[in-house]
C-alpha positions in Angstrom: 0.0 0.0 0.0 1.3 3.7 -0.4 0.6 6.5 1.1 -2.1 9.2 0.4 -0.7 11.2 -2.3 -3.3 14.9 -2.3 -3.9 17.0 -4.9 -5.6 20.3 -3.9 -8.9 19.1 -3.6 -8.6 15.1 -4.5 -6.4 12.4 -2.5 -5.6 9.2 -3.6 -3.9 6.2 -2.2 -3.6 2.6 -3.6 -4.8 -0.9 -1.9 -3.5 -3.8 -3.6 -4.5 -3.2 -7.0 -7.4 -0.8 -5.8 -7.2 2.8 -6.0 -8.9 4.8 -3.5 -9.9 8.4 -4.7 -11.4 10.8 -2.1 -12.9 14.2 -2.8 -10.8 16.0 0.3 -13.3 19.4 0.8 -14.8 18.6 4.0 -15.1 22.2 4.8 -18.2 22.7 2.2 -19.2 19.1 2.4 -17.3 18.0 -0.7 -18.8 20.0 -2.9 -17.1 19.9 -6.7 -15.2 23.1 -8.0 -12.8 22.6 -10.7 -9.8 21.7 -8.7 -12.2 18.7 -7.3 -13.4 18.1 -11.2 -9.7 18.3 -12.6 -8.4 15.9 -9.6 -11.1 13.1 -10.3 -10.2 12.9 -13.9 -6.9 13.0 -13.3 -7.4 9.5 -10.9 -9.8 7.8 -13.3 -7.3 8.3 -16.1 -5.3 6.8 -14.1 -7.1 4.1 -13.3 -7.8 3.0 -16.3 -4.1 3.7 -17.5 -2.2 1.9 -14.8 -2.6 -2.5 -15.8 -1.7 -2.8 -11.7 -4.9 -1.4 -11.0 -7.7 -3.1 -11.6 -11.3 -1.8 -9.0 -11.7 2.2 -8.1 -13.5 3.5 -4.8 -14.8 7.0 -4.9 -15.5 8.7 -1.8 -15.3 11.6 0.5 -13.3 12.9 3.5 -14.8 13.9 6.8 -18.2 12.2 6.8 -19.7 13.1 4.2 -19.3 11.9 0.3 -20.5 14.8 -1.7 -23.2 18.0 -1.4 -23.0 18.7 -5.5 -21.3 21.6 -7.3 -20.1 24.8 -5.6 -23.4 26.7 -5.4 -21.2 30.1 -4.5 -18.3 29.4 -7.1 -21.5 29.3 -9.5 -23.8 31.9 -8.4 -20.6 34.6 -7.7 -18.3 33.5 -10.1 -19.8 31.7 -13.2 -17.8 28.4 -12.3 -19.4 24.8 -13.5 -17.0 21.8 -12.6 -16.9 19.9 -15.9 -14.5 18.8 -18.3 -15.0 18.6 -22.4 -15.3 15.2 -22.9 -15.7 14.3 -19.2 -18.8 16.5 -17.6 -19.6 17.3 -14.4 -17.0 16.3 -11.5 -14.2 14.9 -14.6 -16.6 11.8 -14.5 -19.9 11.9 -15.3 -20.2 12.2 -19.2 -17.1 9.6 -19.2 -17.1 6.9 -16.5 -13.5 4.7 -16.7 -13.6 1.1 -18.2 -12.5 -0.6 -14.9 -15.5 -0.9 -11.8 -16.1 1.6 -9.8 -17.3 2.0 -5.8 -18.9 4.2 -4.0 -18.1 4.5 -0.5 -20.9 7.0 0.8 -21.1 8.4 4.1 -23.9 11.6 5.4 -24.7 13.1 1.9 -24.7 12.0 -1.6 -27.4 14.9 -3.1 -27.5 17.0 -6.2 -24.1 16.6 -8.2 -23.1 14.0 -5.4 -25.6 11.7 -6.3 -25.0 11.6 -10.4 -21.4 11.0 -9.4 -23.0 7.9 -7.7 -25.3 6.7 -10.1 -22.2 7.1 -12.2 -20.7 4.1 -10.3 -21.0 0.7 -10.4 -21.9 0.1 -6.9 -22.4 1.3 -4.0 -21.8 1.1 -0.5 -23.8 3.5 2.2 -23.4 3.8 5.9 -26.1 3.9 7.7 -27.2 7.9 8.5 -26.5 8.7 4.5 -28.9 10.4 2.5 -29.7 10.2 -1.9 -31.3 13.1 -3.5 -31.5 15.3 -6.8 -32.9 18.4 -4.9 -31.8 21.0 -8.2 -35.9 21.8 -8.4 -35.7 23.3 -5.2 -33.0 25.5 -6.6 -34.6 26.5 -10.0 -31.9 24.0 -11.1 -32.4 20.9 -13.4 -29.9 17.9 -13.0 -28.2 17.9 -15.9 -25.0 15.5 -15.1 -26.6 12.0 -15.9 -28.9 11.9 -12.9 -32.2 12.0 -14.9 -31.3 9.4 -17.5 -29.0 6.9 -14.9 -31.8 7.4 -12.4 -34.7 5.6 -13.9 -32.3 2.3 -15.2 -32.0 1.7 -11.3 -35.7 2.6 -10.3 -39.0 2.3 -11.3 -40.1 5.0 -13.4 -42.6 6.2 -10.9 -39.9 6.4 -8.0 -37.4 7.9 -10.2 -39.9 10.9 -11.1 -41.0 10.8 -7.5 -36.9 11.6 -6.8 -36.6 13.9 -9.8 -39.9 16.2 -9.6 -40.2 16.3 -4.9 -36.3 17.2 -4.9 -36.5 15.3 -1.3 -34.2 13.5 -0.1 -34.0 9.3 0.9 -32.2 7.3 3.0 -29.4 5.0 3.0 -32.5 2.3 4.5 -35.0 3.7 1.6 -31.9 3.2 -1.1 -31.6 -0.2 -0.4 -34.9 -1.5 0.0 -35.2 0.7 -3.7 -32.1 -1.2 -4.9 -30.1 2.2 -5.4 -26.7 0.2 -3.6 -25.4 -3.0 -2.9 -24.3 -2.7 1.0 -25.5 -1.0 4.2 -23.2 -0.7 6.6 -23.0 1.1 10.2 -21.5 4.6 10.2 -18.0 5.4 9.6 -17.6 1.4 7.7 -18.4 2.4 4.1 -15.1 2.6 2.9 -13.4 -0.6 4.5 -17.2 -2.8 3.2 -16.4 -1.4 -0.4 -12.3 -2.0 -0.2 -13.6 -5.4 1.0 -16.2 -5.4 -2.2 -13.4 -4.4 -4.7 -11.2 -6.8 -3.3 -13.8 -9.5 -4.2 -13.9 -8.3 -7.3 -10.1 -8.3 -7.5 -9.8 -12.1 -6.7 -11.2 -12.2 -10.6 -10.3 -12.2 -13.8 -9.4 -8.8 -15.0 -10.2 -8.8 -19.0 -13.3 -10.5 -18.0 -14.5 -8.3 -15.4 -13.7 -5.1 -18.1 -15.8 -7.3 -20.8 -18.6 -8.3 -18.2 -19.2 -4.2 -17.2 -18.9 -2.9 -21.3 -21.5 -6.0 -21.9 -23.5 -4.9 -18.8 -23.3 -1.1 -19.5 -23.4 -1.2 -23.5 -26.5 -4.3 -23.8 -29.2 -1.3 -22.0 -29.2 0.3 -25.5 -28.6 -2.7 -28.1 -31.7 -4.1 -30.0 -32.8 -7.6 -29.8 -31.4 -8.4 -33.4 -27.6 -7.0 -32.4 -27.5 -8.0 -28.8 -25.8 -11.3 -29.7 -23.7 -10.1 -31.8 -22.6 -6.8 -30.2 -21.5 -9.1 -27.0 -19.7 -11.7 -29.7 -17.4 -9.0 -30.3 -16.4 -8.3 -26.8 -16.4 -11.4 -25.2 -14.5 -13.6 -27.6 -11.5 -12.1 -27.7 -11.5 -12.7 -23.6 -12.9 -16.1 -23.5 -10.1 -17.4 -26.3 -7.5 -15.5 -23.6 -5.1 -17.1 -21.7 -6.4 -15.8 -18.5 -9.2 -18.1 -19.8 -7.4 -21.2 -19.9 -6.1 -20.3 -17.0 -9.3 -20.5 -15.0 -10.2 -23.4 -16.8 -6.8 -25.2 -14.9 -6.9 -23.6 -11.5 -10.6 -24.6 -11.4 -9.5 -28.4 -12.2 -6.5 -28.3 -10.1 -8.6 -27.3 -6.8 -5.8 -23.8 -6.6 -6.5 -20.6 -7.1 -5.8 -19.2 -10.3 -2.8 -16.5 -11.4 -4.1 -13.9 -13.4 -1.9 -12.3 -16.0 -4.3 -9.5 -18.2 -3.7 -11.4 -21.2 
């Protein structure tokens, strides 16, 4: 493991082959302004960059994961935290190849909950809360929220979220199927190192293939579904990661992965 290695507003630090980013504004609940937007990017390029690294947590520092975009740094100063190419945060319009957790702790609302729904799963601690309040605010949520929202929920729940602007809770997330894990307070980050370490223990090219398949199959048609997987997954199943997890399964061991 390394050390924490901070950028202005985004630390990061490495697990195994796990990179843990963390938006590091505690003072204004996490809330993204460009230096948060430009140090997220920076660690999800990385991720995806880096072959030792194969599972990435988000999360935020001092109890909380994330209140949205700088409200003052937008009403004072004409500031919105996104990226060409990338949106909102450095993230949302561009989510990396490899998985990606969320670790949540107190809020996850506005901006802080698209960058959620932009993961792949998500762990909450018990006392967090879910919400796209921009209504109240004259706002709309333009960062993914609306269209990610109703592929997790039903579409009345997801305009119940969208149109109130109030607020759930980490108990109301799960029994909605909005994360994976509820944990007690303060445990969110060491149940979703313990998820991405899970995931870890497999194959790397076929966890990458199994997310594009999940991800890309919500907008293929019935005639191109078999085909547009075909041409992601053969290429990993004719691997020798493949054969390899063909021999450790026979050989009662567990299997050396290699990425190839």
């Amino acid at each position: 493991m390394s050390g924490p290695t901070p950028t202005q507003a985004v630390g990061t630090h490495v697990e195994g082959h796990v990179l843990v980013v963390t938006i590091q504004r505690p003072e204004v609940r996490n809330a993204v302004n460009m230096a948060v937007a430009l140090g997220v990017a920076a660690a999800m390029e990385r991720l995806d960059a880096d072959p030792a690294l194969h599972v990435g947590i988000l999360t935020g520092a001092g109890g909380t994961f994330c209140a949205g975009m700088d409200l003052k740094a937008f009403a004072f100063e004409g500031v919105e935290p996104a990226i060409a190419g990338l949106g909102f945060a450095g993230l949302c319009e561009a989510p990396p190849r490899k998985p990606l957790i969320a670790a949540v702790e107190g809020h996850a609302v506005a901006g802080g909950f698209e960058i959620v729904l932009v993961c792949d799963m998500v762990v909450a601690a018990r006392g967090a809360s879910f919400g796209l309040p921009e209504t109240k605010r004259g706002l709309v949520a333009s960062s993914g929220g609306l269209m990610r929202l109703p592929q997790r929920l039903s579409a009345n729940l997801a305009m119940e979220m969208a149109l109130l602007g109030d607020p759930i809770t980490a108990e109301q997330a799960l029994a909605w199927g909005l994360i994976n894990r509820l944990v007690e307070k303060g445990g969110a980050l060491a149940a979703a190192l313990k998820l991405a370490q899970a995931i870890d223990a497999n194959a790397p090219l076929a966890v990458a293939a199994s997310k594009q398949i999940v991800q890309g199959s919500r907008t293929w048609s019935d005639d191109e579904m078999f085909e547009r997987q075909r041409g992601i997954a053969t290429a990993v199943n004719a691997s020798a990661d493949a054969r390899e997890g063909a021999a450790a399964f026979a050989q009662k061991r567990p299997a050396r992965w290699q990425g190839r």
